[in-house]
C-alpha positions, 0 to 999 in steps of 0.5 A, a space after each residue: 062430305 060427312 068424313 069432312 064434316 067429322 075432321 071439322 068438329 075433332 078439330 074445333 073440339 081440339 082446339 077448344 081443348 087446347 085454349 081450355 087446358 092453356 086458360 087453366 095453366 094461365 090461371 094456375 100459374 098465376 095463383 101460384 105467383 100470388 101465393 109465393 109473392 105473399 109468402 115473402 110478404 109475410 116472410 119479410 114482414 116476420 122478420 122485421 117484426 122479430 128483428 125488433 126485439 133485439 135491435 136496441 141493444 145498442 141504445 141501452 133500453 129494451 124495446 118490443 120485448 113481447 112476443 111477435 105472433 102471426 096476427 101482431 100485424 093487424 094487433 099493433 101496426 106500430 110495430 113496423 113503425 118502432 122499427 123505422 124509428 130504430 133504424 133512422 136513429 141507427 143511422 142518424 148516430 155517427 160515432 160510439 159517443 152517441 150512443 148514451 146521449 140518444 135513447 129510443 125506447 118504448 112505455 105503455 102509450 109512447 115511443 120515445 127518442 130521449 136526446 141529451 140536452 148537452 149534445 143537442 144544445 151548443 152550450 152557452 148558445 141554444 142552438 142546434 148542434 150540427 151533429 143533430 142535424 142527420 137525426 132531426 131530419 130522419 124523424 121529421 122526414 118520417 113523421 111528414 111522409 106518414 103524416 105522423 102526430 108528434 111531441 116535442 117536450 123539454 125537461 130539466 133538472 132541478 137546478 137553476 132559479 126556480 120551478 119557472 124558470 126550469 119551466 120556461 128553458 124546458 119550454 124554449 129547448 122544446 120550442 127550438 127543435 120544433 123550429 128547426 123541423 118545421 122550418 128546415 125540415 118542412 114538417 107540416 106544422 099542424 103535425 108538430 107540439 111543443 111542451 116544456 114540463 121543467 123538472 116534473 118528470 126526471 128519469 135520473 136522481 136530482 142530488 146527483 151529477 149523473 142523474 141531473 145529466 139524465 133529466 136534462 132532455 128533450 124527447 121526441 114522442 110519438 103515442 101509439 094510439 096515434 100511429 096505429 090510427 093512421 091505417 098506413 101499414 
């Protein structure tokens, strides 16, 4: 009876052995899943940041130049938001035509798609050319899906009537691409402004034809203190 008694007691210590070392294998296992899925996490998020800096070379403009460090995540989420941008501008341009006439680039406080008003406009009509249209869509998805604030802002050159009347047409091409994401888009509305600042802002020299050229535009802007307001990343 007493050696029955003993076999019962090894075996139900055996038992709890065996559940006890099958817990701790379960357990380990599972740490080490966790551990390698945020090792790539990390690993591919890295990378994303790191392919920023050189990503803009075919847009003519330096963009993200800066170091990428271990805590530039959680220092400047708009990071990960710069390189959305750049990869729906990428695919959004067709042909090596368009590579001068769309621009991505980056200032202290914005991120900026400056687009040619002669390849976004029919001439004579104002309206949208259809070659826009990939690109217009891939920003305005982007900014519905993320909830994202954007501008929309006209420029001109010099030329013309007068100070208003530049004034005015920055204003109406500003309008038109707001049109255009909000109604065949669906951007919220609430999301979107439209400015038109004429001349005052010219990125190329005025008693030039190029540099007329250059300040004839309509830019998408988004402002950095925005994006990384909206806790998405």
């Amino acid at each position: 009876m007493a050696r029955g008694k003993k076999k019962e007691e090894e075996s139900s210590g055996s038992d709890f052995t065996v559940i006890f070392l099958s817990l701790m294998i379960i357990l380990l296992a599972f740490f080490i899943l966790l551990t390698a899925q945020a090792s790539f996490e990390k690993e591919r998020i890295e990378k994303a940041l790191k392919s920023i800096g050189t990503g803009f070379g075919m847009f003519g403009m330096g963009i993200g130049e800066e170091q990428v460090s271990e805590k530039t995540l959680e220092q400047r989420p708009s990071l990960i938001f710069i390189n959305q941008l750049r990869d729906t501008v990428e695919r959004s341009i067709l042909s090596p035509e368009k590579e001068n006439e769309v621009k991505l680039f980056e200032d202290e406080r914005r991120l900026v798609i400056s687009i040619n008003d002669g390849a976004l406009f029919d001439p004579g009509s104002g309206a949208i050319h259809p070659s826009l249209f990939l690109l217009l869509d891939g920003v305005g998805e982007l900014a519905q899906s993320l909830g994202a604030p954007l501008n929309v802002e006209g420029h001109t050159d010099t030329l013309g009537s007068g100070k208003t009347s530049n004034w005015a047409l920055s204003a109406i091409r500003a309008s038109q691409v707001r049109n255009y994401l909000v109604q065949a888009v669906g951007l919220n509305p609430l999301l979107i402004n439209a400015e038109g600042y004429g001349p005052n802002h010219p990125l190329g020299d005025n008693s030039t034809v190029a540099g007329r050229a250059r300040n004839r535009r309509v830019e998408l802007v988004f402002y950095k203190n925005e994006i990384d307001s909206l806790e998405i990343f």
